[in-house]
N, C-alpha and C positions, 0 to 999 in steps of 0.2 A: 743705734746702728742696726741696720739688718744682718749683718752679717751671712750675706748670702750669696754664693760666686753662681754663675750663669752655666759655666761648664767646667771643664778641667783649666786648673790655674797653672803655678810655675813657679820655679826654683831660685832656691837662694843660699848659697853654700859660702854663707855671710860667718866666717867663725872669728871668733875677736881674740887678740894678743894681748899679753902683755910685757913684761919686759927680762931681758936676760942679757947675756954678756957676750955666748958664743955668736960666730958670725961663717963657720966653713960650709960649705953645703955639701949634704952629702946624696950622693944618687940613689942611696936606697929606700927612697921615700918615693912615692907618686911626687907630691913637685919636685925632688931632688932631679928627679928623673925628666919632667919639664923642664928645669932648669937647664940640663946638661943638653938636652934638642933643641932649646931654643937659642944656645950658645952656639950650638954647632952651626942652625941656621946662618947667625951672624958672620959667621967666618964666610961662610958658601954663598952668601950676597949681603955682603956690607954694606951696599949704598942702598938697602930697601930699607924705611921705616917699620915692615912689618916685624922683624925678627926682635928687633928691642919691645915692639909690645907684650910679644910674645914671652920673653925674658921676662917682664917687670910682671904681667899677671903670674908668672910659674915663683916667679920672688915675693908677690903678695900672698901666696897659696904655700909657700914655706914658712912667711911670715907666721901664717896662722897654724901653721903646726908646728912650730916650735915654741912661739910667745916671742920672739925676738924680733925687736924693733930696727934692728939693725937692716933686715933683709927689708925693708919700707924704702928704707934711705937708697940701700941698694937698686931698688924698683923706679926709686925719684931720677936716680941719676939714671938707669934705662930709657925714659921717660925724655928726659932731654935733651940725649943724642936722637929720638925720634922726633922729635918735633924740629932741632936743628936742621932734619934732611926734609921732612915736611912740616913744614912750621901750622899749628893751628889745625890742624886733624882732628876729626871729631873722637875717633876710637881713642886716642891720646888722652882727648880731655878727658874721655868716661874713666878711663881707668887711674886717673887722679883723683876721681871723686869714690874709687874704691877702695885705692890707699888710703884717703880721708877717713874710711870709714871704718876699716882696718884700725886704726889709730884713734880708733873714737872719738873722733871729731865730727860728732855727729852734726850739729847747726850749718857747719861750715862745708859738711858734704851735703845736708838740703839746700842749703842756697846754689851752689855747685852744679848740681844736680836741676834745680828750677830755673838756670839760663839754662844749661844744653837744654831740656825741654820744651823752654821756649825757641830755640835755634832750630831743634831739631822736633815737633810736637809728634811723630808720627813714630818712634825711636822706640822698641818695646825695652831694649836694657835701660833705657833711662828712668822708666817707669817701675823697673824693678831696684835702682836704686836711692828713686825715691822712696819707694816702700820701705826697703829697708832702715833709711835716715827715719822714717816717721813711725815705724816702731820702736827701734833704740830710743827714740823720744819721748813713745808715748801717745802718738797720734795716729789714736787705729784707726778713728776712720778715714783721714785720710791714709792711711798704709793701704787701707782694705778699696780705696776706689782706684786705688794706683797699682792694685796687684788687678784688678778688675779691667782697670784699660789694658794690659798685658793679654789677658785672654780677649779682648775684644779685637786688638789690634794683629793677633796670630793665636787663633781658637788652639788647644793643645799645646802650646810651648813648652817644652821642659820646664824652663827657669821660673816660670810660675804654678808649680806643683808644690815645691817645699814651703814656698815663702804663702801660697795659700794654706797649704799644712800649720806651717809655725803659725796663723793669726787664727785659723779657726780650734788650735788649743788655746790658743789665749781667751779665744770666747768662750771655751770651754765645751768642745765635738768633740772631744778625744776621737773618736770612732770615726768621724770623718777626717779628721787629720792624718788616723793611720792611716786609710784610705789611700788618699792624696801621695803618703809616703810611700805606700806598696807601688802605687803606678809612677811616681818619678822613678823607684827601685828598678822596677821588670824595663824601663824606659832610659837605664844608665848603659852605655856597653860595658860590658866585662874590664874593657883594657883600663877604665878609668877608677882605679883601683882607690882613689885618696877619697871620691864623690861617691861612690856605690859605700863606703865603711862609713861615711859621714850618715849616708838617708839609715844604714843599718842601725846606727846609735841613734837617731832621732826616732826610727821604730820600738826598739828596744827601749827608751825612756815614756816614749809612750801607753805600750803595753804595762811596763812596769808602776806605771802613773794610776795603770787602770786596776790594779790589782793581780795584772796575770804574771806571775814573778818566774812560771817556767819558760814560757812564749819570749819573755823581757832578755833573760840568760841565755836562751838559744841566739838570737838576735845579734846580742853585743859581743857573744864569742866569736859569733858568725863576720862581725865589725872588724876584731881582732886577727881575725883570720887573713880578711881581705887587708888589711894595714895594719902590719904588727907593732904593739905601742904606739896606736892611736891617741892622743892622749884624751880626748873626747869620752871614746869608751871607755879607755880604761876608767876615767871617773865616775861614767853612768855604774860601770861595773862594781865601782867601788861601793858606790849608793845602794846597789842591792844587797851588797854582802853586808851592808850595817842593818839594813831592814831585818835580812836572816841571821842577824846577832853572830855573823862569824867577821869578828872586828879584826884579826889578824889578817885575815885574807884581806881585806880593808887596806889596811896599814899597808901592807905588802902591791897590791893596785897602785894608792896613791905616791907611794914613794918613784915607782916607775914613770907613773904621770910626772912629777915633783924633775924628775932626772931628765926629762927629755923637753919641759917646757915650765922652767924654772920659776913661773911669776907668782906674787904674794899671795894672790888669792888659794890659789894651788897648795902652797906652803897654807893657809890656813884650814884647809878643811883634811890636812894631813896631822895638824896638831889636834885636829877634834877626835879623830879619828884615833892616835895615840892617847887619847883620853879615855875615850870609852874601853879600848883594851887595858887598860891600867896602869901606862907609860906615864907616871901623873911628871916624872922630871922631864923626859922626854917630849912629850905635851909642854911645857911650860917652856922648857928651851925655845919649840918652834914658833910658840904662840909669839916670845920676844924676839925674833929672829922676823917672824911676819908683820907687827908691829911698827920693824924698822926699816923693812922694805915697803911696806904700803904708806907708810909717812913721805917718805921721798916720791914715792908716786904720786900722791893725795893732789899737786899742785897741777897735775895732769889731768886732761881727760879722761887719759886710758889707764886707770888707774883701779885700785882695789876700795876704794870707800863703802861698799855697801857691806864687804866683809869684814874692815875696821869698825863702823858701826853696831855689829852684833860681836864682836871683840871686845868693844869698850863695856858694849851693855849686857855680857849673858859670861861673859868672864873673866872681869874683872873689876867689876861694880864701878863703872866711871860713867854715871850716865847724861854726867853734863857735856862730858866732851863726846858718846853719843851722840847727841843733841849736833854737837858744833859740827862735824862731819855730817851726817845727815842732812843739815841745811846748804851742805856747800854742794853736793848732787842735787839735790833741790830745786834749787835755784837754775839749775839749767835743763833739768830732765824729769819728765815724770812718769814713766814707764812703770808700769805695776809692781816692779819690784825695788824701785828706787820708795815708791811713796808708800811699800811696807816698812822699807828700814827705816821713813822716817816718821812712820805710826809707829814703831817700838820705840824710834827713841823717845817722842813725843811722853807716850804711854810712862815711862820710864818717870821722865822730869815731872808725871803728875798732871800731865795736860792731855785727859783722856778724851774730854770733847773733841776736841783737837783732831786728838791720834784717831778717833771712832768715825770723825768726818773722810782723812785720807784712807785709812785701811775698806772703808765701804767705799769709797774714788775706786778702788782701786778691783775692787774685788767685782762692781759692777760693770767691770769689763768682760766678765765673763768666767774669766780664770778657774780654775780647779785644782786649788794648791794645799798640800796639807799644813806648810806652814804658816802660809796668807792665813787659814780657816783660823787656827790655832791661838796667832795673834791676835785675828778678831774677835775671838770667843774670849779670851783672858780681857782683852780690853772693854765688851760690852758688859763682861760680870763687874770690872774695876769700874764702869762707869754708870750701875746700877740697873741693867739691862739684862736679868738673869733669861728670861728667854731665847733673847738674842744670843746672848750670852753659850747658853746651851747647844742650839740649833747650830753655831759655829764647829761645837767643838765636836759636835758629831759628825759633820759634814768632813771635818779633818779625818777624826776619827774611822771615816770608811774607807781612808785613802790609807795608803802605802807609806814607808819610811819612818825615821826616829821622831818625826813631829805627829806625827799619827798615834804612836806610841803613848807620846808624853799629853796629847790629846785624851787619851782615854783615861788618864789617872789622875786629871786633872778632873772630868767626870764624875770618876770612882770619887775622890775626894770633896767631893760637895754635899754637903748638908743637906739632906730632904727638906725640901719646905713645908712649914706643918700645916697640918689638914686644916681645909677649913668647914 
C-alpha cells in the first residue's frame, strides 16, 4: 500500500457501542441536545422526512456515547417514519448503513454501503462509509482508496480529515495523523461540542502514543472540558494515569467511564486496573462480572471477544477457550487488533508458527503498538527467533503504557548470549 493521501483527507466520528439497559435521553450531552432540536423539528413540520433523519443521526450519536443499543432501535424506528413520508431516499438509506455500523455489523454495512455507491457513485459520505466498514474489517487498502475518492470528489472535506487521521496511524505517521487531527480540530465550530472533544481524545491518544505524556494530559482535559464524562477520554485518561503508576486515579476515570456507558469491555479494563492498584477481590469480582456480560454478547457482533480473549489468556490460564473465541472474530474480521488477539491466543495453545505468521499480518500494516510489539517479541523468542525476538521488544519498549513496561523486563530478563 502506499499509504499516501493527495491532499487534506476527512472525518469519521465512527465511535462504536456496546450494550447497556438505560434508554432516557438526556439533554445534557451534545446529542442529548440533538436529539431534543431534532424533536422539536418534528413537531414544527411533521410531514417533512427531514426531521426524523435528523432524529435518528442525533440517536446514533447517543448511541455512541452511552454504549446503549437501545437508542439504534430508537434511530431504526426514526428511520421508518421517514421513508413512509418519502419512501426510498437516499440520505435514509446512508444512515441505515451507519446504524449498521454503530452495531458492528460491519459486512452487512459494506455490502449496504457498495449498492448506494453503486446508485449513487459520485456520493462523498458513502465513501466515507465505506472506508469505515473496511477498516473495522481490516481492509486498508481499500479503506485507504475510499478515503482517497473523498478528497478527490470535494478536495478539503471535513469528514475526511479524521478517518485519513485514524488510517495513517494504523500505518504507523503518528505525526501526520496528529496533523490531520489538529486541522479537522481548528476546522469543527465551537458549538459542536460531542466532535471537537471526540478529534481532542484522538489527539491526546496520539501524543500519548508518541511519548509526550504532558501535551497527551493537556489535550484530554481539554476533551473533558469540552464534554464532561466523555467516556472516550476519560478512558484515554485512564491509560495515561496507569503509564504514571497513579492506578487510583485510574480506577477512579474508569469507574466514571463504567457509570455512563456500561458495556463489558469497559467493565474489563476497570477490573485490570483494580488489579494493578491492589483491589485483588475487587479485580476478581469485576473480572466475573465481565466474563458474564461479554458471554452473552460473544454471539453478537458488537460484542467484547477480543477482551474475553486476553481474559481467558493473561487471567485466568484458559488458553484453550482463548483459542475458541479468537477464532469466532476471526472468521469474520481481520483488523489488526483482532488478528493480535488471535496471535496470543495461538501463541498460548503452542502454535507459535501460527501466532508469528498473524502477529507479523498484522503489524505489517504499519501500526505502532506497544502491545502488538510485545506479543511479537515474546512470540518470535518462543518460536526461536531471538533477534526478532529482541528488536520487537524494543520497539514496545520505546512506546508508552503498561505493555512498554512489561516490554522492558522482559528485556532485562534475558540471558546474554555467550560470546562467540
Amino acid at each position: 500500500m502506499n499509504h499516501r493521501f493527495s491532499a487534506v483527507l476527512m472525518i469519521a466520528s465512527t465511535f462504536t457501542a456496546g450494550q447497556v439497559t438505560t434508554t432516557p435521553v438526556s439533554a445534557s450531552s451534545p446529542a442529548g441536545q440533538s436529539v431534543a432540536e431534532a424533536r422539536k423539528e418534528i413537531v414544527e413540520k411533521p410531514t417533512q422526512y427531514a426531521g426524523y433523519n435528523l432524529l435518528a443521526m442525533a440517536l446514533v450519536r447517543r448511541a455512541q456515547e452511552t454504549s446503549d443499543p437501545a437508542y439504534y432501535t430508537q434511530a431504526e424506528d426514526a428511520l421508518k417514519k421517514s421513508l413512509a413520508l418519502v419512501p426510498d431516499n437516499f440520505d435514509t438509506e446512508k444512515i441505515k448503513v451507519s446504524i449498521l455500523l454503530g452495531e458492528h455489523q460491519y459486512p452487512a454495512a459494506l455490502e449496504e454501503a457498495k449498492a448506494l455507491n453503486k446508485r449513487v457513485p459520485d456520493d462523498v459520505m458513502v465513501y466515507g462509509l465505506l472506508s469505515d466498514a473496511n477498516i473495522e474489517l481490516g481492509n486498508y487498502g481499500d479503506a485507504e482508496n475510499s478515503a482517497q475518492w473523498m478528497l478527490n470528489l470535494r478536495p478539503g472535506n471535513l469528514p475526511a480529515l479524521t478517518r485519513a487521521a485514524h488510517l495513517r496511524a494504523l500505518f504507523g505517521d503518528a505525526e501526520g495523523a496528529y496533523e490531520l487531527m489538529d486541522l479537522a480540530y481548528q476546522s469543527t465550530p465551537p458549538t459542536e461540542a460531542g466532535e471537537r472533544a471526540w478529534i481532542l481524545t484522538q489527539m491526546g491518544h496520539l501524543r500519548f502514543a508518541s511519548g509526550d505524556t504532558t501535551t497527551a494530559e493537556k489535550l484530554l482535559l481539554q476533551a473533558l472540558t469540552a464534554f464532561p464524562g466523555c467516556p472516550d477520554a476519560l478512558g484515554n485518561l485512564a491509560q495515561l494515569r496507569v503509564a504514571q503508576k497513579r492506578y487510583g486515579d485510574a480506577v477512579v476515570l474508569l469507574q466514571q467511564r463504567y457509570q455512563s456507558a456500561p458495556r463489558a469491555g469497559n467493565l474489563y479494563e476497570l477490573a485490570e486496573a483494580l488489579q494493578l492498584v491492589g483491589r485483588a477481590d475487587d479485580a476478581k469480582r469485576n473480572f466475573i462480572e465481565f466474563e458474564t456480560k461479554a458471554l452473552l454478547e460473544s454471539g453478537n457482533k458488537d460484542n467484547s471477544d477480543r477482551e474475553l480473549v486476553f481474559y481467558y489468556a493473561d487471567h485466568v490460564g484458559q488458553p484453550a477457550q482463548a483459542l475458541k473465541v479468537a477464532e469466532l472474530e476471526y472468521a469474520w474480521r481481520r483488523d489488526v487488533y483482532t488478528l493480535d488477539a488471535y496471535a496470543w491466543a495461538l501463541h498460548l495453545n503452542g502454535r507459535d508458527m501460527e501466532a508469528r505468521k498473524q502477529i507479523e499480518t498484522a503489524l505489517a500494516v504499519g501500526i505502532r503498538d506497544a502491545k502488538l510489539f510485545r506479543h511479537a517479541g515474546v512470540i518470535a523468542l518462543k518460536s526461536g527467533d531471538r533477534a526478532a525476538g529482541e528488536r520487537y521488544l524494543k520497539q514496545s519498549a520505546d512506546l508508552n503504557t503498561l505493555d512498554a513496561e512489561q516490554a522492558r523486563s522482559i528485556l532485562a530478563g534475558l540471558v546474554p548470549e555467550p560470546a562467540r
